[in-house]
C-alpha positions as CSV (number, residue, x, y, z in Angstrom):
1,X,86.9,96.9,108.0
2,X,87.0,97.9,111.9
3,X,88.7,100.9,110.4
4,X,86.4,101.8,108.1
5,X,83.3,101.3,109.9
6,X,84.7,103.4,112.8
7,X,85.4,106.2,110.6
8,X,82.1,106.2,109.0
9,X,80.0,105.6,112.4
10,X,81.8,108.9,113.4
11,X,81.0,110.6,110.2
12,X,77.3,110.2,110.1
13,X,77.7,111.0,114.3
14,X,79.0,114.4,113.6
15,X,76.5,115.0,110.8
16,X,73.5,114.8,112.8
17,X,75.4,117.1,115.7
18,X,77.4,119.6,113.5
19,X,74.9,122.4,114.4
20,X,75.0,121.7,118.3
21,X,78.3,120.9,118.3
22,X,79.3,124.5,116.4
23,X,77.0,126.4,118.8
24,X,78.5,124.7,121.8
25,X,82.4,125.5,120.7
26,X,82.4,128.5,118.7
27,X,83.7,130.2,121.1
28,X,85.4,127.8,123.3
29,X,88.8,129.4,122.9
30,X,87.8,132.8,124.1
31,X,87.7,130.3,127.6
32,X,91.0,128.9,127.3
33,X,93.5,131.4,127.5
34,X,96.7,128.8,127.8
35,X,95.0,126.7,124.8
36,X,95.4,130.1,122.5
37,X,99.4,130.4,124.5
38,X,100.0,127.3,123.1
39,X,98.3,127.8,119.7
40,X,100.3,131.2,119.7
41,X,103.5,129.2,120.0
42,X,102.8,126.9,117.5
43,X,101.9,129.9,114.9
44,X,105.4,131.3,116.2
45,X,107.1,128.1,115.3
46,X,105.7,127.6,112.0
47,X,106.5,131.4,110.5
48,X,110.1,130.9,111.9
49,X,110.5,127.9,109.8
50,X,109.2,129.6,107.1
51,X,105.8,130.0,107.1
52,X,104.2,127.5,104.1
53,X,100.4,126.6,104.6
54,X,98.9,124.3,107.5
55,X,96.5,122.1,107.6
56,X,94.1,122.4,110.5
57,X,93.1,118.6,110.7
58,X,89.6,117.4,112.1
59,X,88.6,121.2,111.9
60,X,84.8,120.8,112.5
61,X,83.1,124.2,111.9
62,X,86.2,125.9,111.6
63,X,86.6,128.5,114.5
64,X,90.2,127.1,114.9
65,X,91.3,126.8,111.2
66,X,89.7,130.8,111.6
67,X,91.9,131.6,114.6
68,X,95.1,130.5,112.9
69,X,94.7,132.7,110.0
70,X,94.3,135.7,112.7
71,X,97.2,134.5,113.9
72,X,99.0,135.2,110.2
73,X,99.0,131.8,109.2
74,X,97.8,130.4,105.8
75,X,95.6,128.3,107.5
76,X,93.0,125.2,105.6
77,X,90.8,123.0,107.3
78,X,89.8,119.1,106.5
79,X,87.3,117.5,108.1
80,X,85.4,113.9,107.7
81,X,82.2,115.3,108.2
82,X,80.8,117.1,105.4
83,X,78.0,119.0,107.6
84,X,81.1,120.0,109.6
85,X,82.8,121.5,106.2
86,X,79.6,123.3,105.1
87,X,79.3,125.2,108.8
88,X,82.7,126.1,108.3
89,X,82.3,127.3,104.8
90,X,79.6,129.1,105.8
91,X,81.0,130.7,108.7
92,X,84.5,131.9,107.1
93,X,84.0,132.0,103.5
94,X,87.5,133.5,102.5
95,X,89.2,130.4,104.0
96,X,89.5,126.8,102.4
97,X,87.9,123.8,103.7
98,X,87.7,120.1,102.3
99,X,85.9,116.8,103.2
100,X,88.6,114.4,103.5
101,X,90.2,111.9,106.6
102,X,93.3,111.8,107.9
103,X,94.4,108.2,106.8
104,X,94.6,108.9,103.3
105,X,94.8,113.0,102.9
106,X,94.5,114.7,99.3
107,X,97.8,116.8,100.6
108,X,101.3,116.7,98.5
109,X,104.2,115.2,100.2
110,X,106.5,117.8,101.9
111,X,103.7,120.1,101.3
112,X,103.0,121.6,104.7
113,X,104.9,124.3,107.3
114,X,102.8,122.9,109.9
115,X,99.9,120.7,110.6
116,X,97.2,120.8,113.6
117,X,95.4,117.9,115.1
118,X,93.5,119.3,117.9
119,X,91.6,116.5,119.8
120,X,90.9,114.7,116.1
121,X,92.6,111.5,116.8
122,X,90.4,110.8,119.6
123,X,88.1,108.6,117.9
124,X,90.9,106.9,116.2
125,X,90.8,103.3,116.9
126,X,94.4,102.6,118.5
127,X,95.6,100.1,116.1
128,X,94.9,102.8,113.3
129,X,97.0,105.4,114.9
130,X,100.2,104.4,113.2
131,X,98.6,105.3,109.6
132,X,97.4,108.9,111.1
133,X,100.8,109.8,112.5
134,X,102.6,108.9,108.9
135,X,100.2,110.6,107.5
136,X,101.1,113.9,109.2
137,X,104.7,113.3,108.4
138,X,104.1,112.7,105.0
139,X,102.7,116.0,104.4
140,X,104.7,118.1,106.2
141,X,107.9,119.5,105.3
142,X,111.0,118.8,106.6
143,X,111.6,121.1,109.3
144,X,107.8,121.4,109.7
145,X,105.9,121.3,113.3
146,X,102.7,119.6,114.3
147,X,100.7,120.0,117.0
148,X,98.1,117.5,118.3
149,X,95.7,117.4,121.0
150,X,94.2,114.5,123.0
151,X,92.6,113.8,126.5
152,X,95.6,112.0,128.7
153,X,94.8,108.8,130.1
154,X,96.0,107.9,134.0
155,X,97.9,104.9,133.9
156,X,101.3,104.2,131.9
157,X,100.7,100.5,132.0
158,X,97.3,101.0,130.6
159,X,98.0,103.5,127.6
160,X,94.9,103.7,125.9
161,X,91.1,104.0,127.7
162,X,88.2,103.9,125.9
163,X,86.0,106.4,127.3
164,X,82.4,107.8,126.7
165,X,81.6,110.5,124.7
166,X,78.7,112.4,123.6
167,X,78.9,111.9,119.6
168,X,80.9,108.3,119.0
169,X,83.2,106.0,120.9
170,X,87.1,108.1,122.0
171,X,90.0,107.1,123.5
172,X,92.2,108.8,125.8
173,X,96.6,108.5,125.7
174,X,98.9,108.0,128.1
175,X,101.2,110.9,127.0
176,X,104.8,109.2,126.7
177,X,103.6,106.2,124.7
178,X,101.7,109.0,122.3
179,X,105.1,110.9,122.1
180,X,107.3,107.7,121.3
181,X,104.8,107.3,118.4
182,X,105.2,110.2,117.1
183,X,108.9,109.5,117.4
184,X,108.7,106.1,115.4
185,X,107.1,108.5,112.7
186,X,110.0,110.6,112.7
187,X,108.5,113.5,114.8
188,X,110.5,114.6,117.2
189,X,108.7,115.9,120.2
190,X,109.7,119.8,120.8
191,X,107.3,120.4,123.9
192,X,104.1,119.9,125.5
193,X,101.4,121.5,127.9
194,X,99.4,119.5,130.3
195,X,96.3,121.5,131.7
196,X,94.6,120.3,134.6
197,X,91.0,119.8,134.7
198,X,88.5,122.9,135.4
199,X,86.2,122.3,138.1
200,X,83.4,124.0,134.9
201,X,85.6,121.1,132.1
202,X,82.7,118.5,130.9
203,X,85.2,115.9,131.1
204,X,87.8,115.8,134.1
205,X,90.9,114.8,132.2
206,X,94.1,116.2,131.7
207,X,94.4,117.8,128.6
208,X,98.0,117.5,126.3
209,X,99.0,119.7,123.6
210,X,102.3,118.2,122.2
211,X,104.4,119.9,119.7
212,X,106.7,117.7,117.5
213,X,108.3,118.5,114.5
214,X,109.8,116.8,111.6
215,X,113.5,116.5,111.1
């Protein structure tokens, strides 16, 4: 019930804010040159496994799910919010986009060369994590990479921190205990990228790519 109630709350919350929230980061990567390094890698990766389509998780209005197919991939995006979906429809017709959440995703098993979870597990309450991160294996092919986002939180004996944000109730990880999840769901971490705060950031927290893939 905590579960579903959390998902829903954040639903409806990025409803009512999908059209400020697709003016304010429509252009965000243009900003954050080692975010599109690290975006390039993971593009690199994928087409060196073998390409396959990725799923560009939590993709709000889409501008990401839109930079990966620049980037050659044959990239779809899935997003809880259905205002979310429809701005991203709207805004890159020729792509795919579904309502859907990450605990229970309308992918096939072994289906994917890659999957992308860009600061979409934030509002994941910890104890539902677990399903999220088997979710991701499930889907992706063996061999297949993921990459995930998230806010780092500062103390290792306090792994998870609630903090506020704008549209619904986050949490930032503690970055090891986040990778040795991902290994208890058979993804191997591959490598990560920790970029310091930005005297212009809205929040001043470290931000973590990691890159895992599946054996």
């Amino acid at each position: 019930m905590v579960e579903h109630d959390a998902l829903t709350a954040t639903r409806e919350a990025y409803d009512a804010a999908a059209v400020t929230y697709e003016q304010l980061f429509r252009d965000s990567l243009r900003d954050t040159p080692l975010d599109r390094a690290f975006l390039g890698a993971f593009a690199e990766v994928v087409s060196a496994g073998g390409g396959g389509q990725v799923a560009d998780l939590g993709c709000g209005p889409g501008h990401v799910t839109a930079y990966l197919a620049r980037l050659g991939l044959s990239a779809f995006g899935v997003d809880a919010s259905p205002a979310m979906i429809e701005l991203a429809r709207e805004a890159c017709p020729d792509l795919r986009f579904e309502v859907g959440s990450m605990t229970a995703l309308d992918i096939a098993d072994d289906a994917l060369g890659g999957v992308l979870s860009r600061w979409s597990i934030i509002h994941t309450p910890p104890q539902q994590l677990p399903t999220i991160l088997a979710e991701f294996h499930r889907v992706l092919a063996p061999g297949g990479h993921l990459l995930i986002g998230f806010w780092a939180s500062e103390d290792a004996a306090n792994p998870t921190q609630v903090f506020d944000h704008a549209v619904a109730p986050a949490y930032r990880w503690w970055p090891d205990r986040l990778a040795a999840m991902l290994r208890e769901a058979g993804l191997a971490e591959v490598a990560r990228m920790v970029r310091e705060p930005q005297p212009t950031d809205r929040r001043q927290f470290k931000g973590i790519h990691l890159l895992a893939r599946k054996a």
